[in-house]
C-alpha positions, 0 to 999 in steps of 0.5 A: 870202827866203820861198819864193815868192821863191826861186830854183827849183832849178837842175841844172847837169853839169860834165865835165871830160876827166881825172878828177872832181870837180875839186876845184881849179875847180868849188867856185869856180865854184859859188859864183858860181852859187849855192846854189839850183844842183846841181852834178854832174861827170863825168869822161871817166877816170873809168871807164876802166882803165889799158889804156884810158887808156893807149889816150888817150895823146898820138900822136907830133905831135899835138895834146895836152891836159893835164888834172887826175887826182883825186888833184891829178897831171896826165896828157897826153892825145891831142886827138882820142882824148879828145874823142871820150871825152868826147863819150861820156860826155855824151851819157849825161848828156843827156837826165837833166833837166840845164838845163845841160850844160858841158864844163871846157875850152877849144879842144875839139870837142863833140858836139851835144846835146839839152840846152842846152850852153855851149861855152867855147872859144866864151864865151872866145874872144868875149869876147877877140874883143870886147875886142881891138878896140881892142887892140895885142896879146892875151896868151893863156896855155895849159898846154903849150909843146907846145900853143902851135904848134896853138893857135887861137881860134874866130875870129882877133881884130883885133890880135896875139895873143902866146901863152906857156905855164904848167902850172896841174897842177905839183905843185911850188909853186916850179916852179909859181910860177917858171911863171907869174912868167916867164909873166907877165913874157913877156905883159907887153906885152899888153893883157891877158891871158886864162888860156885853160885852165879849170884855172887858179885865182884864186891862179895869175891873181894871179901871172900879174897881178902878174908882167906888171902886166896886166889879166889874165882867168880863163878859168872865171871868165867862164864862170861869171859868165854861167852864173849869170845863165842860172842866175838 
């Protein structure tokens, strides 16, 4: 490929509300995207010290998330007190020349910005709005049991919606596979299933597939394949 043919040279910021780099998502997710696409990441722990992670710590009946440490540990954090941290850290992104920013996750608020932003909450929940339409019931996965009462999409879809639950931060492999095995076999009435947390990996979509012997979708892999094209 000459050079006047070449892709002009893409950035792209990723932000994730645990620690950077995410190296379990974002190798995969830039290979869709690219050669011709810089990735940078950031992480809303990443300049925190114990005592201010400590002050993230999930509050008795609210709402959780459970997010990656760099390390390849897990840490459950308070809904309202980490958003508000990540909304932080991206607006000192904002403005550094990024064509795009996108934060790692799924079912949280974000803050509007000068820089065009995707939301993909808003591209996985569409797309499990457009598929169900002539759908019985919509599996959906999420990491927490505790996660499974609160959870909602952007917009209800037009059939059921059957929810289970599987840590893709295990760090036990057998525990982890038992997981998503019984995760699986749960949802195996669906239609199909979407891996609704974008710490979910392609191995851990195989296992839920094979268990529940559904179509069964990867929450950053539709987030990926649409930043390519805007990417292109």
């Amino acid at each position: 490929m000459t050079s006047a043919t070449a892709p002009r040279a893409r950035r792209i910021a990723f932000f994730t509300i645990g620690e950077s780099p995410r190296s379990d998502v974002v190798p995969a997710m830039s290979a869709l995207l690219g050669a011709h696409v810089h990735v940078d990441e950031f992480g809303a722990l990443d300049a925190l010290d114990a005592e201010q992670r400590a002050a993230l710590a999930p509050r008795a009946g609210a709402h959780r998330f459970a997010t990656r440490l760099r390390d390849g540990g897990s840490i459950t954090l308070d809904k309202e007190a980490t958003e508000a941290r990540l909304a932080q850290v991206m607006r000192e992104a904002d403005g550094a020349g990024y064509d795009l920013l996108v934060p790692l996750c799924t079912g949280t608020a974000l803050p509007r910005l000068k820089t065009f932003m995707i939301e993909p909450q808003q591209l996985v929940d569409q797309t499990m709005l457009a598929l169900s339409r002539h759908a019985h019931t919509v599996g959906a996965l999420v990491p927490l049991q505790d996660q499974l009462a609160t959870f909602h999409l952007a917009e209800p879809l037009d059939c059921a919606l059957k929810l289970d639950h599987a840590s893709p931060y295990e760090t036990q492999p057998d525990a982890a596979a038992e997981a998503f095995a019984r995760a699986g076999r749960a949802l195996s009435d669906c239609d199909f299933i979407v891996m609704h947390c974008m710490g979910y990996t392609h191995a851990m979509r195989e296992q839920v597939a094979h268990a529940s012997g559904r179509p069964t979708l990867l929450s950053n892999h539709i987030v990926a394949l649409a930043l390519a094209q805007l990417l292109a």
